[in-house]
C-alpha positions in Angstrom: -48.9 20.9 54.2 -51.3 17.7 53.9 -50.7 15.6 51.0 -54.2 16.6 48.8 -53.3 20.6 49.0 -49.4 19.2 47.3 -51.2 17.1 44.7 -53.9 20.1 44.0 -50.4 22.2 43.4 -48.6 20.1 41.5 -51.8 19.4 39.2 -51.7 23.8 38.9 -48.1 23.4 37.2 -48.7 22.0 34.2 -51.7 24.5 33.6 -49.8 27.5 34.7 -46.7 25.8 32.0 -49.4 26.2 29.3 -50.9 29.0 29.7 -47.2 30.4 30.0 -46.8 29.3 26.1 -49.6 30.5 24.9 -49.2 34.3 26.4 -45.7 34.2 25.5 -46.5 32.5 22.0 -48.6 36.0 22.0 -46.0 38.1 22.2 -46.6 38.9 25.7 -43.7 38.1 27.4 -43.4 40.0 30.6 -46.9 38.2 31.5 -44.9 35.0 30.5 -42.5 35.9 33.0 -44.8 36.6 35.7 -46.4 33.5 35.3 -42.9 31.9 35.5 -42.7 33.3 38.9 -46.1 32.3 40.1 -44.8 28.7 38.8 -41.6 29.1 40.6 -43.5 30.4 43.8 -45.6 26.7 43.7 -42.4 24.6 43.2 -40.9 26.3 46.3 -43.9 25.8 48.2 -44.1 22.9 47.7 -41.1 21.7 48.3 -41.2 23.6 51.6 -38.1 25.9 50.4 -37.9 29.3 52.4 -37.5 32.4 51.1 -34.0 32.7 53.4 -33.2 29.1 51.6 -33.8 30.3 48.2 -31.6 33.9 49.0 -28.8 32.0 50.1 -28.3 29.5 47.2 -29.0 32.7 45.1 -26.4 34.2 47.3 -23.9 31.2 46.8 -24.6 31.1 42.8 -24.0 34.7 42.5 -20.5 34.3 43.9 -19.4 31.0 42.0 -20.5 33.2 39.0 -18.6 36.3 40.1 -15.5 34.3 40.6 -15.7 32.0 37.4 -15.8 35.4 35.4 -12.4 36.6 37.1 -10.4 33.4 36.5 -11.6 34.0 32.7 
């Protein structure tokens, strides 16, 4: 990905954050949550982070989760 289509994603952020707030301010907070995810989908884009990548650490953070609730 060239560098102007990164910067024209990070620049989306910051209005995606907003909006976020304001439709969650309104009590809508399911669209909140999609629009976490759109946010989410950017960040990982742009940082060039795979869907396998992102499965595994979810993978590995399960687990360390799983097992810290055992030893409790």
């Amino acid at each position: 990905m060239d560098e102007l289509a990164i910067r024209y994603l990070r620049d989306v952020i910051p209005v995606l954050t907003e909006q976020r707030d304001i439709v969650v301010a309104r009590g809508a907070r399911f669209a909140g949550h999609l629009i976490d995810l759109a946010i989410m989908e950017l960040r990982l884009t742009i940082n060039e982070i795979s869907e396998e990548e992102l499965s595994e650490l979810s993978n590995v953070l399960s687990d360390n989760w799983v097992a810290g609730k055992r030893s409790n």
